[in-house]
Backbone bond lengths (Angstrom), bond angles and torsions (degrees), N, CA, C in turn:
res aa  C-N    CA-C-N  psi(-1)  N-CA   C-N-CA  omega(-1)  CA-C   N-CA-C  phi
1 X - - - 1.441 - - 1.524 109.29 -
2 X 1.343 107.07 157.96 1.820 99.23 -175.83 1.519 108.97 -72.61
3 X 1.082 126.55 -42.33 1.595 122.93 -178.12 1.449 119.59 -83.51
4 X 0.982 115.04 35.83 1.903 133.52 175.19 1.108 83.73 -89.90
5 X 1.130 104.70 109.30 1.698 126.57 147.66 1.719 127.80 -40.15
6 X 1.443 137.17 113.90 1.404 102.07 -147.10 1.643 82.80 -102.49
7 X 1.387 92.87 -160.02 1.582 104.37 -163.40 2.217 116.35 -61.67
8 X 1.486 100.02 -10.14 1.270 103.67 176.11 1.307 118.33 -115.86
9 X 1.357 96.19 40.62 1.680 98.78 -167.58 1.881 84.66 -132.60
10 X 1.709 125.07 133.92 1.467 128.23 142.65 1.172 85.26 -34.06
11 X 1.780 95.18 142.24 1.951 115.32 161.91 1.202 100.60 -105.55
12 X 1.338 122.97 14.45 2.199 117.56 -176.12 1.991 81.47 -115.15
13 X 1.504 119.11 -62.22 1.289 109.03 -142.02 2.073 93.90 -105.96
14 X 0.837 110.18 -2.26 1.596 115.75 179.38 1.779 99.86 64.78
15 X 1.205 135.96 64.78 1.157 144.57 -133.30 1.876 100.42 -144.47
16 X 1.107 119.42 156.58 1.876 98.98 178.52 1.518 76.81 -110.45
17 X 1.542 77.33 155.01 1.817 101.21 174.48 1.309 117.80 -81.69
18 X 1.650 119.71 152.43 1.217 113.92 174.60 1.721 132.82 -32.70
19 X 1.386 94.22 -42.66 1.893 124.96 168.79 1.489 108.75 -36.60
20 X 1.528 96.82 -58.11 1.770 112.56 -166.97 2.006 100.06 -82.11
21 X 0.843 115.37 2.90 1.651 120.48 -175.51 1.508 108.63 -115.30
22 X 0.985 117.09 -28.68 1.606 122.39 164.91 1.449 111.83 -74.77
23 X 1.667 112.69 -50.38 1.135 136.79 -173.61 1.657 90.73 -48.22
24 X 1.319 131.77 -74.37 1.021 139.67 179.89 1.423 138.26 -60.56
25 X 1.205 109.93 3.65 1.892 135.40 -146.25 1.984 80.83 -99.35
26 X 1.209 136.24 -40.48 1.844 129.54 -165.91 1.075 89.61 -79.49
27 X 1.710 140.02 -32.53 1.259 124.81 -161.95 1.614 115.31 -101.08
28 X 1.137 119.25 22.15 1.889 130.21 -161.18 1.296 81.56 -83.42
29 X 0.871 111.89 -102.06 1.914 138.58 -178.79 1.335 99.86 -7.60
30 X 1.621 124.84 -82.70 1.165 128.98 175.86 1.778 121.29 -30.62
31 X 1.273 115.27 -37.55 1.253 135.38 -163.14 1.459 104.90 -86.98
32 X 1.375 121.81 -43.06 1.211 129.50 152.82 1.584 147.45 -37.68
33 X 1.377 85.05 -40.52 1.704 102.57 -168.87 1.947 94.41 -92.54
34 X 1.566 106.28 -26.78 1.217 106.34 175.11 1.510 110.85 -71.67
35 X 1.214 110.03 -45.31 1.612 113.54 172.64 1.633 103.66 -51.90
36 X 1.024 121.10 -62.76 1.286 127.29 -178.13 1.582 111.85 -47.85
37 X 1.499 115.53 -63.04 1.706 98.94 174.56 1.804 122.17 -49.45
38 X 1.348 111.88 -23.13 1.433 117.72 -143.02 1.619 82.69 -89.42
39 X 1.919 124.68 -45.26 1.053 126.00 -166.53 2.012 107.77 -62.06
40 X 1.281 94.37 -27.48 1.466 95.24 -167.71 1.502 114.04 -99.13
41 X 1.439 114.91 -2.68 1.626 114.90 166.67 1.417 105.32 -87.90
42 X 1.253 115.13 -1.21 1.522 122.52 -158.70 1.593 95.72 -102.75
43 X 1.782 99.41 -47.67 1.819 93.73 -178.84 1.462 97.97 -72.89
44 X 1.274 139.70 -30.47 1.442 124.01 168.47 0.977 108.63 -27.74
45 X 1.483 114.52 -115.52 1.196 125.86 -177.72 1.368 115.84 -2.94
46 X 1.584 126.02 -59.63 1.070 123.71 -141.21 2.015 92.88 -83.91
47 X 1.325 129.67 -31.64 0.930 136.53 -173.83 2.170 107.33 -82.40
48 X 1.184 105.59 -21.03 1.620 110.87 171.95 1.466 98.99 -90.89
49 X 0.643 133.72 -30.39 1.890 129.80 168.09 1.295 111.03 -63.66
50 X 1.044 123.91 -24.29 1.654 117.48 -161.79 1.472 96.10 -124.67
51 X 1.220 148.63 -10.22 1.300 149.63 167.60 1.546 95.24 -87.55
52 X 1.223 109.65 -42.66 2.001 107.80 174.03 1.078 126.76 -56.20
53 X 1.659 112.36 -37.84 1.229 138.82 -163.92 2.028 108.93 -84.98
54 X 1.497 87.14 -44.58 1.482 101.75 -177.56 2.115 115.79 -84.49
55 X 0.863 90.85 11.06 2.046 108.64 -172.32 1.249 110.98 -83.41
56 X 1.937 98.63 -53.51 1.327 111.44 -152.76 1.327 112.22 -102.29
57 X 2.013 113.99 118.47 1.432 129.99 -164.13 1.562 115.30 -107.71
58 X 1.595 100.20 52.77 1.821 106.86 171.49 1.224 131.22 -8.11
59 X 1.722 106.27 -41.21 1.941 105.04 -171.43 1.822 81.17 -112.69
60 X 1.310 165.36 34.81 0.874 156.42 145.67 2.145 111.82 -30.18
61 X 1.237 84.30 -73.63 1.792 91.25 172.01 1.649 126.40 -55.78
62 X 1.035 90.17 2.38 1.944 92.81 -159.84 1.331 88.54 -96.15
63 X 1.286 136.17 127.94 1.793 158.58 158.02 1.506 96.45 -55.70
64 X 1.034 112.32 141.36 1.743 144.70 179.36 1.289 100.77 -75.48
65 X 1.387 165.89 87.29 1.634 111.64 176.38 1.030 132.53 -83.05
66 X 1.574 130.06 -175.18 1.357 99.73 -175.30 1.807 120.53 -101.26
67 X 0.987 108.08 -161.38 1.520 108.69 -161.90 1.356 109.40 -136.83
68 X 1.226 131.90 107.95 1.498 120.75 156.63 1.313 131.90 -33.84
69 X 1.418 125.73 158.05 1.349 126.27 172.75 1.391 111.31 -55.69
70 X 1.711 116.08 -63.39 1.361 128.22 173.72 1.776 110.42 -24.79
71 X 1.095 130.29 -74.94 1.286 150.84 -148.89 1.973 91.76 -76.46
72 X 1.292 97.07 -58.56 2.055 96.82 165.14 1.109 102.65 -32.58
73 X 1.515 114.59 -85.71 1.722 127.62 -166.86 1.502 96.51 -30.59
74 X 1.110 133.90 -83.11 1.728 154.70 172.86 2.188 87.98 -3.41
75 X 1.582 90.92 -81.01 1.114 91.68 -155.62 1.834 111.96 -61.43
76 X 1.388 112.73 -12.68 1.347 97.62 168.06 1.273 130.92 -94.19
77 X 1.010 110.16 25.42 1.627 114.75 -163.63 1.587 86.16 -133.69
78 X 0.750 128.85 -6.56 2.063 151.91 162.81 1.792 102.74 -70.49
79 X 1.439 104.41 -60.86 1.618 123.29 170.71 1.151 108.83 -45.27
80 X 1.693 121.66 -64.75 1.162 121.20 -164.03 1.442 123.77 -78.61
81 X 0.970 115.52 -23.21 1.866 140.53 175.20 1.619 93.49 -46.48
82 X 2.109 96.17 -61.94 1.626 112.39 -175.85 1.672 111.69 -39.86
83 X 1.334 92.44 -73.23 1.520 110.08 178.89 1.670 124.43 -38.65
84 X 1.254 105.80 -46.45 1.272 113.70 174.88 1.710 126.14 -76.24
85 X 1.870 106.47 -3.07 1.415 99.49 -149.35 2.150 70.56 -118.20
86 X 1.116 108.16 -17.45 1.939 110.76 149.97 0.904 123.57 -35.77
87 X 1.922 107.52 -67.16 1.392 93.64 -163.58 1.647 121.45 -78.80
């Protein structure tokens, strides 16, 4: 059956046996430091992508121009039409 407890498992508490904890005790360390490199090539990446990502200001150079009052007024009463035809 699938939930048969196998021979290194408590059959009361589903628990590993002393056997299976020794058994496993040379490979902790090793397993660790691998966890450990794997976690931190991982926050690399993930922290050089997003400092790369977050740097670069495409429309930086591009001039605003400016805007008359007339053409403002226009466009906010454009906004509010929007806004109001939302709710």
């Amino acid at each position: 059956m699938v939930l048969d407890p196998s021979r290194y498992q408590d059959h009361r508490t589903w628990k590993m046996t002393p056997g299976l904890l020794r058994a496993r005790q040379p490979y902790f360390r090793n397993n660790m430091i691998g966890l450990a490199i794997l976690a931190g090539v991982t926050a690399g990446i993930y922290s050089y992508t997003y400092r790369f990502l977050h740097k670069d200001n495409d429309f930086a150079d591009v001039p605003i121009p400016p805007i008359d009052e007339k053409e403002l007024e226009q466009l906010k009463k454009e906004y509010e039409q929007h806004k109001n035809e939302r709710q």
